[in-house]
N, C-alpha and C positions, 0 to 999 in steps of 0.2 A: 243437514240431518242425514246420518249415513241409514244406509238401507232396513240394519238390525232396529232400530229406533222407528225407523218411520212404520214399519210392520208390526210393534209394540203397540205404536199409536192407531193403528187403524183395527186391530184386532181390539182395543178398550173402546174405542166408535162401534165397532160391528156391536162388540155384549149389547154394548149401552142401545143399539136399535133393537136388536133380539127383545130386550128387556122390555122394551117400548111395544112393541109388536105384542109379548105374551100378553101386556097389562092390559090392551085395548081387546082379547080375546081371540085376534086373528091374525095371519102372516101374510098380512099383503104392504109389507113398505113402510110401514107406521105412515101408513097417507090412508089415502079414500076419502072416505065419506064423515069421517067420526072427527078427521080435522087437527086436535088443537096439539096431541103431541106431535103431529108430523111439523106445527112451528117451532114447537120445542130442538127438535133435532136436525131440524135443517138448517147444513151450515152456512153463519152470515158469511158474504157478500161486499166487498164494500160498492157502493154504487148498483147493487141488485138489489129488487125487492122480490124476495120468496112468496109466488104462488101455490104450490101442489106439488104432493110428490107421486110417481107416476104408481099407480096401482098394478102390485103384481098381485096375481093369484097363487102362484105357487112356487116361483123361486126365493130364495134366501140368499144367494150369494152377491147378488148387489142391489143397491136401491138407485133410483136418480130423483133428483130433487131440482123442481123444477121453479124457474124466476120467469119474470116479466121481460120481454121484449123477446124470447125464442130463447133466451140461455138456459142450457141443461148441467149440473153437476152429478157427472155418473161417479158413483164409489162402488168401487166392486172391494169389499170386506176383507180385511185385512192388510192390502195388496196398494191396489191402486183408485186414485182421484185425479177425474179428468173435466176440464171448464169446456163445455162446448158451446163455442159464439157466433151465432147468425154471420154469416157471410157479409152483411154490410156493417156486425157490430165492433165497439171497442172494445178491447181486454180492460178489464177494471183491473185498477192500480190495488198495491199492496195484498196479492193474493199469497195464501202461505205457501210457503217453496217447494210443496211436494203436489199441488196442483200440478197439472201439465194441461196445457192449453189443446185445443184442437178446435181451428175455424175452419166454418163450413163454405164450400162444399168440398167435402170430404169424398173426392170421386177417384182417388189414384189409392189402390190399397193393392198394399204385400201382404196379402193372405199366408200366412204359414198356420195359420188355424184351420186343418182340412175340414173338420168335420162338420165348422161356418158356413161355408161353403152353399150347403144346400139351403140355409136359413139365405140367404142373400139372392138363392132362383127362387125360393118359395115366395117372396113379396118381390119381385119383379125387378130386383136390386142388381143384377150382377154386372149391368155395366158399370158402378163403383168399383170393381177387381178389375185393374190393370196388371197385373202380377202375380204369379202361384209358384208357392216352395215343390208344387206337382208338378210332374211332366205328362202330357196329353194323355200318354198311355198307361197311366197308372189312376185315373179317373174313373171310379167305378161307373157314373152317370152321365146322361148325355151331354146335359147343357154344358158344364165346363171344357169338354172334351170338344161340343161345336164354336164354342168361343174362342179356344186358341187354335182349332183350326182357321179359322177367320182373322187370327192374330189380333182379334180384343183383348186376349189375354196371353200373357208371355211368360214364360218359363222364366224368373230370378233366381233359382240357386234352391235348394232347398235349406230346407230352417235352420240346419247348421252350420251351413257354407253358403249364404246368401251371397249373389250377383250384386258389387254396394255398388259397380259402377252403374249396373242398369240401373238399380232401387234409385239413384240418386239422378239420371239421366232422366228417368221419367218423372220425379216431382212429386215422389210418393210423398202423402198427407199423411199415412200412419201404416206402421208394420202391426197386423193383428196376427198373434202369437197363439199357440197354445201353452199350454207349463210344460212341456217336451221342450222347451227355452229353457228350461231353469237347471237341463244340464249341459246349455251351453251360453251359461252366463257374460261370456264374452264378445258374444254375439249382439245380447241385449246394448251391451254398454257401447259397442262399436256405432252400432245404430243410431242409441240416442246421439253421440259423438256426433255425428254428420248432421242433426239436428232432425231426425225421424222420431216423432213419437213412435212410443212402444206400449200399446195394450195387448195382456193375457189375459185370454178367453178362460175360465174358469168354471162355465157352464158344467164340465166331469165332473163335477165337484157337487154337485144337484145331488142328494141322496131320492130326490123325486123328479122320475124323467119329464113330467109334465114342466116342472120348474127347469129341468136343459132344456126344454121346446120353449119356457117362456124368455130365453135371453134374446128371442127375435125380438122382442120388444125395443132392447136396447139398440139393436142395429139398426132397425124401423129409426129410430132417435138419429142417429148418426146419418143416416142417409132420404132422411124426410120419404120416408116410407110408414110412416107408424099407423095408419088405416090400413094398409093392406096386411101388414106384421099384426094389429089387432082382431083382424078377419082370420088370418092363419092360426093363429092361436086359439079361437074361439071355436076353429073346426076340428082340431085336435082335442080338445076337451068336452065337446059334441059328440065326439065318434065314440066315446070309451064312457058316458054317460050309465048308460046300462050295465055296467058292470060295478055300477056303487054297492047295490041289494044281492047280488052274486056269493053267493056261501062259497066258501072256499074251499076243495076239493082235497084239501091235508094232501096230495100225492108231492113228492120231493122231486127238483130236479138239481140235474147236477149240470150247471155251465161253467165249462173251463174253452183252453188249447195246451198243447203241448210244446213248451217252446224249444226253440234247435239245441238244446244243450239236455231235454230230456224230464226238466219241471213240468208239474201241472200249474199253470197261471190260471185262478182263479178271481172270482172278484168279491171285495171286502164286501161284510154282509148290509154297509150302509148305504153301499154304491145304487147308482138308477136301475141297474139291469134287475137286482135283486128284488127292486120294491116295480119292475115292470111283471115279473113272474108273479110277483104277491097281487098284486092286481088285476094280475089276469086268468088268479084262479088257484094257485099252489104256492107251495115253500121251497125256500130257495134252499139248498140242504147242509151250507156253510151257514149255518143261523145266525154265527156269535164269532165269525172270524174277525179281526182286526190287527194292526200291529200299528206300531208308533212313527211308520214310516209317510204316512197321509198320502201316500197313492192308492190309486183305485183298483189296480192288482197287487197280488199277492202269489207269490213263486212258493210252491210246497212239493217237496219231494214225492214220487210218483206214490210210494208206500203208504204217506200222511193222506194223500187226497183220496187214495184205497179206501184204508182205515174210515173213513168218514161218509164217503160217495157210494162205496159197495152195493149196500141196498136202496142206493135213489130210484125210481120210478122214471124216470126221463133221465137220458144222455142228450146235452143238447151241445155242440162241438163251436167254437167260435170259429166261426168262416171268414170272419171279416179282417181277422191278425191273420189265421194260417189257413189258406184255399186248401192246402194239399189232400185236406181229406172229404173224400166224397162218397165214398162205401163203407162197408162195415171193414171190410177188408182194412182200409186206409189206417183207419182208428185204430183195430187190432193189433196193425205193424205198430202204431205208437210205442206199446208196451204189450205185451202177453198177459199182464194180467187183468188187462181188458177184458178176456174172456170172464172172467170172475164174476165180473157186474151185474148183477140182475136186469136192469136195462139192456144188455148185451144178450143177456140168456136171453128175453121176452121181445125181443125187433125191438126195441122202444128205445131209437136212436137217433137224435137230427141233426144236423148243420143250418147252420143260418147262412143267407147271401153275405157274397162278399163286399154289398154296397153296406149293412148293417152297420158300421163304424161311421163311413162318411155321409151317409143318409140323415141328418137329427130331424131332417122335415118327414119321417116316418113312423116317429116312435109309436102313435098311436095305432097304424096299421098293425107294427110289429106286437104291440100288446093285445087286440085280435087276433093276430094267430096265434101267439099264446094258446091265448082263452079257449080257441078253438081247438088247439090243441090235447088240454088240459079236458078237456067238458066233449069232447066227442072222439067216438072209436075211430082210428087212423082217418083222419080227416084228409082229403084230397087235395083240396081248394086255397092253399095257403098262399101266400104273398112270397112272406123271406125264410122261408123254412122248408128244409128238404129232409126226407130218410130217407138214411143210413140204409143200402141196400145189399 
């Protein structure tokens, strides 16, 4: 089945769960508690008997379905289907050809998924990362950065120019990917070649950060950590509890960077970051942006993001693509007609930490200082938020 096909057929699976999920009233996996379409939809097995499918609360971008004896079949929607078999199990015969097997223990991983990463310190996983497309010093956080000093974890190439001779010296169990793979297709296919499963992480793809926080789940699955990945999760959904009844304060902000050729990259209005600002209190002020391109940025000429941003009430600068700006000064050199902005006239300018990208174990933090942002006069006290001075 060549790849246009197999994406055809899993994008008619995903509707078909979607469909399943609205009928039952709620989006958790067409599993839980209610039972009888999640046997409908979970696929046979030959030689497995289907028990449950794993309840998410707020992701959409894959389900796992789970069988009798430890086997898991994750489908991440549209994309990819993977058979995970207990370490003492056998692969059941006749499975269909676009399964990819992956037996456990799953403890040598090529991380080229940075932003995983911290999903795999946050449930005490990160001795499964044998491998990072990072180099020590481009780790924003500690723990990666004391693991390959200690040389538990080793530098293989980054995601475009993978190390195959190390990947394949060490006995990697699976390259996890981000879709930053999908423009170097060649890469994927080299991989699988050498006989590397290849899963892409598609967590950006969450139009609900809550649901990118809940793809610990699945790595929890992967690395028989799913108690500690379901305690993580439950305290991220804890923290930001009190802001269900929170009115929303109508002020607009505007989150871009500037990237080296002189674009405002902003992010499409369906993306997490936009529904982390709606949550935490205001409007994101690209309300209705999209284009047919299905990434989660969007490049718009400095004039266009003008035209739109001019009067947003918050500059919020992404710090975690571009460090360079750390004053008002900084942003100013962007373009001159930064001074124009109402948020530029009125101080009302921040940058976010440069961990904010490969952090996903802090979304909830980060939508706190939002909040606090948004609902208090120049608040002092923030986490991953700095102004523009």
């Amino acid at each position: 089945m060549n790849s246009n096909n197999r994406k055809t057929k899993y994008r008619l699976i995903a509707l078909m769960v979607s469909l399943c999920m609205l009928t039952a009233g709620l989006f958790t996996g067409c599993g839980g508690e209610g039972g009888e379409t999640a046997t409908e939809t979970a696929p046979k097995i030959d030689g497995l008997t289907y028990e449950s499918t794993l309840e998410l609360q707020r992701a959409t971008e894959y389900s796992v379905y789970r069988y009798e004896g430890g086997y898991d079949l994750v489908d991440i929607h549209g994309f990819q289907r993977f058979l995970i078999v207990p370490e003492d199990g056998t692969v059941p015969e006749n499975l269909e050809s676009d399964i990819i097997v992956l037996q456990k223990p799953i403890d040598t991983i090529y991380l080229a998924a940075t932003a995983t990463m911290a999903m795999f310190c946050s449930m005490d996983a990160i001795d499964h990362i044998r491998m990072s497309s990072v180099p020590k010093e481009s780790w924003t956080f500690d723990e990666p950065k004391e693991a390959m000093e200690k040389g538990d974890i080793i530098f293989a190439g980054k995601y475009s120019a993978p190390d195959y001779e190390t990947i394949l010296k060490e006995g990697c169990d699976l390259a996890l990917e981000s879709t930053m793979i999908d423009h170097s297709p060649e890469v994927q296919e080299m991989l699988e070649d050498l006989g590397i499963p290849v899963m892409v992480d598609r967590s950006s793809y969450e139009s609900d950060p809550l649901g990118r926080a809940e793809w610990i789940k699945l790595y929890g699955i992967l690395t028989d950590h799913e108690e500690q990945a379901e305690s993580f999760f439950a305290t991220q959904i804890d923290a930001i509890k009190d802001l269900d009844d929170f009115e929303n304060t109508e002020k607009t902000v505007a989150f871009f960077y500037i990237s080296s050729d002189g674009k405002a990259v902003v992010r499409r209005s369906t993306d997490y970051i936009p529904a982390m600002i709606e949550i935490a209190g205001a409007r994101y002020i690209f309300k209705d942006l999209d284009d047919d391109s299905g990434r989660t940025s969007i490049d718009t000429s400095i004039e266009t993001f003008y035209d739109t941003a001019v009067d947003a009430d918050y500059i919020i600068y992404n710090g975690s693509i571009d460090s360079s700006v750390k004053t008002m000064d900084d942003l100013i050199g962007k373009d001159p007609i930064m001074k124009k902005m109402t948020a530029v006239q009125n101080n009302n300018c921040w940058v976010t930490d440069s961990a904010m990208y490969q952090r996903t174990d802090i979304v909830a933090d980060m939508i706190l200082d939002f909040h606090k942002l948004f609902s208090e006069e120049n608040p002092t006290d923030l986490k991953y938020l700095k102004k523009l001075e």
